[in-house]
C-alpha positions as a printed Julia matrix, in Angstrom:
111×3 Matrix{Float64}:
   8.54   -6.64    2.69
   5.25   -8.52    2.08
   7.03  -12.05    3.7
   8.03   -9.51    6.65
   4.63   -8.51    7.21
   2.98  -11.67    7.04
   5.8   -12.99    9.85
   4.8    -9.86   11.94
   1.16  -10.58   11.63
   1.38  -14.37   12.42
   3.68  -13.49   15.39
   0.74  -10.79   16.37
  -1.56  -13.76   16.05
  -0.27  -15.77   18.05
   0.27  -13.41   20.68
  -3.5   -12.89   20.35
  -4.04  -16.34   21.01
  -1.98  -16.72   23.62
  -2.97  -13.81   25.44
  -6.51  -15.44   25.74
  -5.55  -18.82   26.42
  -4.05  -16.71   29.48
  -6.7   -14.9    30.41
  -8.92  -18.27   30.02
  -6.76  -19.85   32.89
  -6.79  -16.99   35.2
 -10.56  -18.37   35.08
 -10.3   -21.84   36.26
  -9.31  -21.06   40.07
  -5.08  -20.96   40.27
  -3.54  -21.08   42.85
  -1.88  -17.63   44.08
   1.4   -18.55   42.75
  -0.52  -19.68   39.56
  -2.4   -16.47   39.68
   0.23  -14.41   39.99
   2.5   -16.3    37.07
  -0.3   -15.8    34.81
  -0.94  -12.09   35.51
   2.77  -11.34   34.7
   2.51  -13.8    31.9
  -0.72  -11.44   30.57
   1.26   -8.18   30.93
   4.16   -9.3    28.51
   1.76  -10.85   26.12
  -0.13   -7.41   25.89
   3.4    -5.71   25.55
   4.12   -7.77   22.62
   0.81   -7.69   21.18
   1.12   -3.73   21.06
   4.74   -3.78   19.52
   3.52   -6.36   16.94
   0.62   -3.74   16.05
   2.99   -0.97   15.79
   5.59   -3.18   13.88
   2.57   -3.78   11.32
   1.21   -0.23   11.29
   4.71    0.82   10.73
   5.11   -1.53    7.72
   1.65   -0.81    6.52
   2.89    3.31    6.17
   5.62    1.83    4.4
   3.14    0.63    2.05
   1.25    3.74    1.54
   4.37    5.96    1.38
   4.79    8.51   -1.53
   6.94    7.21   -4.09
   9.84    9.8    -5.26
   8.9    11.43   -8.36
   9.88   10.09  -11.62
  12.43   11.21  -14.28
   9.39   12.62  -16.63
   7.34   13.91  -13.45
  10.77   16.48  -12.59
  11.13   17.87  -16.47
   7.82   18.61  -16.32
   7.24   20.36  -13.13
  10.58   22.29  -14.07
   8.59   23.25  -17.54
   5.69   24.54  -15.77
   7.94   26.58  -13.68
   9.65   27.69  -16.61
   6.14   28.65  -17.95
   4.99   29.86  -14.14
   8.42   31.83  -14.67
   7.71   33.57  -18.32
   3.8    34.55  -17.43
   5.34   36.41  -14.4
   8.21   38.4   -16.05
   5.41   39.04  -18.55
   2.24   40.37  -18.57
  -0.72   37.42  -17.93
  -3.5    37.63  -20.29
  -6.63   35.9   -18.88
  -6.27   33.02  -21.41
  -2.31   32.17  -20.93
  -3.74   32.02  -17.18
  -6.0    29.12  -17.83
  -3.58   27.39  -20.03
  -1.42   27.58  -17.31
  -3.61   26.11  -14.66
  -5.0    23.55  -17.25
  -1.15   22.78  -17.58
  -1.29   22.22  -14.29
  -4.11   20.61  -13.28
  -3.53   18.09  -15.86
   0.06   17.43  -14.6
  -0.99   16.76  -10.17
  -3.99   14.86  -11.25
  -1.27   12.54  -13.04
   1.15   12.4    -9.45
């Protein structure tokens, strides 16, 4: 994914590049026809240069996206449920209560 990205950027870029190379000629007196030709030529540059951006924000979230939880991560949320499970069919003293939060503190500052 990292060899797609850098592709994506590259191709972003250039775009960028090209887009002000562009705008530098629309500068130097063209003709109409010229004029013209380069304002069209400026639109689809800043077309592409947004669906580069959202090509690379997209791959960026792909980045940053939660990973599924592991094998250990499941048999332990299912033995704090178990636990969660007991402490409600029973009655909660004040100190199985913190255990129980410590429990679980301990395990989402791990995720």
């Amino acid at each position: 994914m990292e060899d797609e990205y850098t592709v994506v950027y590259e191709a972003w870029v250039a775009a960028r590049k090209a887009y002000r190379l562009v705008e530098r000629g629309l500068g130097k007196n063209p003709s109409d026809d010229e004029r013209r030709e380069l304002e069209i030529q400026l639109l689809e540059l800043g077309r592409e240069k947004e669906r580069l951006k959202n090509k690379l924000a997209a791959l960026e979230a792909e980045f940053d996206a939660a990973q599924p939880p592991t094998e250990e991560q499941i048999e332990a949320v299912k033995g704090l449920m178990a636990k969660v499970e007991a402490h409600t069919n029973a009655t909660i003293t004040a100190s199985a209560a913190l255990g129980l939060a410590a429990s679980a503190l301990d395990f989402t500052s791990k995720v």
